[in-house]
Residue, then its C-alpha position, 0 to 999 in steps of 0.5 A: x746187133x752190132x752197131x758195125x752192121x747198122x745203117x745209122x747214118x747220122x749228121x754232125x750239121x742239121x740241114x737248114x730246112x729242118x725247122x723243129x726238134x723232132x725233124x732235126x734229131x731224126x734226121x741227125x741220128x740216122x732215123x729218117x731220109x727225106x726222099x722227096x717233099x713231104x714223104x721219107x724213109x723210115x731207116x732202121x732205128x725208126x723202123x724199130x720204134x714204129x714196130x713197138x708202136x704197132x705192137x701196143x696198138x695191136x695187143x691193145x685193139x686185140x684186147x677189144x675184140x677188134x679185127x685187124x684187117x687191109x685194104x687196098x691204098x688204090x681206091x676206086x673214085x666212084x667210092x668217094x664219089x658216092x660219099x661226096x668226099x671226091x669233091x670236098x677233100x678237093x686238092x688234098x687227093x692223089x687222083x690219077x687214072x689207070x690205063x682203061x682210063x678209070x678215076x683211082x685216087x690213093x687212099x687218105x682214109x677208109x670210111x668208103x672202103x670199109x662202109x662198101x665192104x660191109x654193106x656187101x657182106x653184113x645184112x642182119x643187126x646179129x652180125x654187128x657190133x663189129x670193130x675192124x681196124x687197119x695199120x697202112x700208109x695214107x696219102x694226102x697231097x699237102x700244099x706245103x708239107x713241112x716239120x718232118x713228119x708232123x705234116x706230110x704227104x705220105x704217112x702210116x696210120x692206124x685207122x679203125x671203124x665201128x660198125x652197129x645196128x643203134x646208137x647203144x652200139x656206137x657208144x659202147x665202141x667210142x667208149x672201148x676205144x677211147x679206153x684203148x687208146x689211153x692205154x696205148x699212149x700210157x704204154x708208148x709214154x708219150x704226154x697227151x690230153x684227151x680233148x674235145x676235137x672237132x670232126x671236120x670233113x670226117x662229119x659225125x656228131x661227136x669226136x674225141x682228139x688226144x694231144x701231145x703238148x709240145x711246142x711245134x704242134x700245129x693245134x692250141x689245146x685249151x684247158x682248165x687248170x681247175x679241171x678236167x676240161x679241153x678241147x681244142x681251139x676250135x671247139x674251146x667254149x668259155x662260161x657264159x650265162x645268157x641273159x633272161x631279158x637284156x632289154x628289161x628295164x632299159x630304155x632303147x634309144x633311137x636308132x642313128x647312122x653316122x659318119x666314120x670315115x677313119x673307123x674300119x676296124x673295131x679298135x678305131x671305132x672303139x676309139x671314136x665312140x670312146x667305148x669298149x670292145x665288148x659293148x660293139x658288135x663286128x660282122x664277118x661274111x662267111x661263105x658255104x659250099x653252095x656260095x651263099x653268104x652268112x653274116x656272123x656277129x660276135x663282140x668287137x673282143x673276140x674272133x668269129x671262129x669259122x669250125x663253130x660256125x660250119x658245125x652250126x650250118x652242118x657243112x664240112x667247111x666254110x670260107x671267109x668270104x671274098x669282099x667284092x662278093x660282099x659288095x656286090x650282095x650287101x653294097x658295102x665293103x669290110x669294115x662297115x657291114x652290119x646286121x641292120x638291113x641286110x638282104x634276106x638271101x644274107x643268113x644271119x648268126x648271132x653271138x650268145x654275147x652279141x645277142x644280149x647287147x642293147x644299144x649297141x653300135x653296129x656296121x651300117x652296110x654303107x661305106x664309112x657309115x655306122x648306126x648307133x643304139x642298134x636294138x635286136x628284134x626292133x631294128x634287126x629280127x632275131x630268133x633263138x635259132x639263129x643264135x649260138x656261140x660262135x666265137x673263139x674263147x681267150x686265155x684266162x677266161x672262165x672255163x665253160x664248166x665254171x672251174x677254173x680259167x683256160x690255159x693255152x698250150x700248143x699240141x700236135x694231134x696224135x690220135x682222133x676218135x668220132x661217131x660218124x653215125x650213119x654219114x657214110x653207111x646212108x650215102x653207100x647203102x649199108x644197111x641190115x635188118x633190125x629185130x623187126x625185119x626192118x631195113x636200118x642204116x647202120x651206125x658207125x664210128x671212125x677212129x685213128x692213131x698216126x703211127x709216124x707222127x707218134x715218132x715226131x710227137x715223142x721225139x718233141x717231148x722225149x729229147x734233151x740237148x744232147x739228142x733223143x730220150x726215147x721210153x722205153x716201151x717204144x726205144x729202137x734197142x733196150x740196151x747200148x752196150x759201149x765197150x771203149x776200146x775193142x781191142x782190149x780183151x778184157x772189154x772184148x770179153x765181157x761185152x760179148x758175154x753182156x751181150x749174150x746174158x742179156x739178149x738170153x733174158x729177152x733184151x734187145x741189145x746194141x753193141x757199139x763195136x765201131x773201131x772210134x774213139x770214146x767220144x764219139x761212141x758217147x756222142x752217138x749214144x746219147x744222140x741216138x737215146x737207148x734207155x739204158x747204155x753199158x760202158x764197158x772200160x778199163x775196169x772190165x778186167x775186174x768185172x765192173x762196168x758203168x752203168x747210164x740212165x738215159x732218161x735221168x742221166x744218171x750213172x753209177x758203178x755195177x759189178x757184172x754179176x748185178x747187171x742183169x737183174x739191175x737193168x731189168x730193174x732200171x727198164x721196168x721202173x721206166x716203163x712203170x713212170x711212163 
């Protein structure tokens, strides 16, 4: 293609607003166009990358059996009215209503869409397993879009569902699908972790996320660097080994409220007490979706981590709770609530940790007043099943399998696989008969890849000072064929028959034949970030050419009989690294 012919527009100045790599060289070399908050064009150069995108994701989805599929983006609201999703996704959904006054929101997954089209036309367990999958637009209304297209309101993504008679059914899809997608992102050359993700409001029992380390991400990926283990943030667990009987041997002293007028916070009252963090306990007030409020303890040294918390309740979502609320339930204010006394319609959680402190200096539920010597199951009554980990893990401790402390890096979430089990196949009526003739919900899996984010996710890791590296598998063109001057015939000549030689092999080629000077072609070329660039210049009269690496930067001298065999050469080895 001639670059003449292309609509690149780029920048010489980054707009103020982009405030990541990604959005920056995207817009500056001409991939995107914001055209209003949170929603852009993809211009042509993107286009292309986000058609070699899908083209992995299909050959790859194909090679498991999975059938491609669309559906509508305009959904009626009676779908997710059924499935509960219309009021918990709350502001996130485009909700609008059509001309006879119907309820009709833009699509942001398809859970419903699918589960109803299949309770419709599936009715026995030898129809299934079945794999169906999707590569749409998306919608979701974001309150503050932002990074370019790493968070947006409108997106293209790849989503796919599993649906099957039993739980045998499940795994074996979750596990071919996490085996597919390995090898789309080991093909697209992107960097990723697999991790242990949470489900959120897709609910399910299991989930799998794959992460791009790269500084803009919005996620912390935790992991060893032992082992194999990672998670994200959310879902990260230390090792901790529960004690038998805290309390043997140890004499509990008796229970006593005093005055701390001046200690709101764990450190002051660490402070006052002259004793460390971990030998404290702090209780956070949460909220559930009925508005009833849960106390949760942890050790004064970590955090109360509000996904662990809902996944234990078995709620999509749960809220720090508002303090005059508190204070009207347990009569007192933040800063001195504690697990002694607390009213019975107040749940109470505990720590693994916090459970097997003994004498501890907890909150009194009385402003400016705490007790000391706190003891489980004498002064607070305490079962096993209220107590599990519920606190956010810290850097440097010792990884949950034992090998290895946890690292920290930031990631942006890319791909996100979950059993769903039978969430949305029971609330929408999607059932077959068994072997035995009987009636079974079928079980289901859910499974996304966002194909736009994957522009933003490459262009994080894949990019050097002078612009965008794209891999070669997913790059706009293979080969960036610069003549310097197009007015030289010997230039002329030669690149029109690289062009032409190459193409024939099934390369696709970009031609700078822009009437610019050197520089600028150069700047461009880098800017834009073909795997390979071809200059041709004043020694095409004697069939040499110049011969650029991208990738590595490297440069060297090529006789023209070489290049089409030596590009190919350059190309595969890029592709076989990545």
């Amino acid at each position: 293609m001639k670059q003449s012919q292309l609509f690149m527009p780029t920048l010489r100045e980054i707009p103020a607003d982009a405030e990541v790599k990604s959005h920056q060289l995207l817009l500056k070399a001409g991939y995107i166009r914001p055209v209003t908050a949170g929603m852009f064009a993809y211009l042509p150069l993107a286009k292309r990358v986000l058609n070699k995108i899908e083209a992995i994701v299909r050959e790859e989805m194909d090679s498991i059996d999975a059938n491609e599929m669309l559906v509508p983006e305009v959904l009626p609201a009676e779908l997710w009215q059924r499935s509960g999703r219309y009021e918990t996704y709350g502001q996130d959904l485009y909700k609008f209503k059509n001309r006879q006054d119907r309820d009709f929101i833009l699509g942001p997954t398809h859970e419903e869409t699918f589960t109803e089209l299949f309770a419709n036309d599936i009715k026995s367990y030898k129809k299934l397993p079945l794999l169906v999958y999707q590569i749409q637009a998306k919608f979701r209304d974001e309150g503050r879009p932002r990074f370019g297209l790493l968070r947006t309101r409108e997106f293209i993504m790849k989503d796919a569902y599993s649906f099957s008679a039993n739980q045998e059914g499940l795994d074996a899809a979750f596990t071919k699908m996490e085996a597919a997608y390995v090898k789309i992102f080991d093909r697209i050359g992107i960097d990723y972790r697999v991790i242990v993700g949470d489900a959120g409001a897709m609910g399910g029992s299991d989930s799998k996320e794959f992460s791009a380390p790269a500084a803009a991400g919005e996620d912390t990926i935790v992991y060893s660097d032992k082992s194999e283990y990672a998670a994200n943030l959310e879902m990260a667990k230390d090792f901790y080994v529960r004690q038998d009987n805290p309390q043997a041997g140890i004499d509990l002293a008796d229970l006593q409220k005093i005055d701390t007028p001046h200690a709101k916070t764990i450190d002051e009252l660490a402070n006052l007490l002259d004793e460390k963090p971990e030998n404290l306990v702090k209780t956070i007030m949460v909220v559930t979706p009925e508005n009833e409020l849960v106390a949760v303890v942890t050790t004064g040294d970590f955090e109360v981590n509000l996904v662990k918390v809902q996944n234990f309740l078995g709620y999509s979502d749960v809220e720090l709770a508002d303090e005059a609320q508190v204070k009207a339930t347990v009569g007192a204010s933040f800063g001195s609530l504690g697990p002694v006394g607390l009213p019975e319609n107040v749940q109470l959680l505990v720590d693994e940790r916090a459970a097997d402190l003994v004498n501890f200096a907890a909150g009194a539920n009385e402003d400016g007043k705490h007790y000391l010597n706190v003891n489980w199951n004498r002064d607070v009554d305490l079962t096993e099943e209220q107590i599990a980990d519920f606190r956010t893990a810290h850097e440097g401790d010792l990884a949950v399998d034992g090998k290895g402390q946890l690292q920290f890096t930031k990631g942006i979430e890319i791909g996100h696989i979950f059993k769903l089990g039978t969430k949305y196949s029971k609330a929408l009526g999607a059932q077959v008969l068994d072997e035995n003739g009987r009636a079974t919900d079928m079980i289901m899996g859910s499974y996304g890849i966002g194909i736009s984010r994957l522009l933003a996710a490459i262009a994080e890791q894949k990019s050097d000072d002078k612009g965008l590296v794209w891999p070669a598998n997913v790059a706009p063109f293979d080969v960036h064929l610069v003549p310097v001057n197009v007015k030289d015939d010997d230039q002329v000549r030669v690149t029109a028959e690289l062009e032409e030689s190459l193409t024939s092999q099934g390369l696709e080629v970009l031609v700078d034949d822009r009437k610019e000077r050197a520089g600028v072609k150069f700047a461009d070329a880098d800017l834009i970030g073909l795997p390979i660039r071809i200059t041709v210049g004043k020694k095409a009269g004697e069939e040499i050419v110049e011969v650029s690496v991208r990738a590595d930067g490297s440069n060297f001298e090529m006789r023209l009989s070489e290049v089409n065999e030596s590009i190919a050469v350059l190309l595969n080895g890029q592709t076989d690294e990545e």
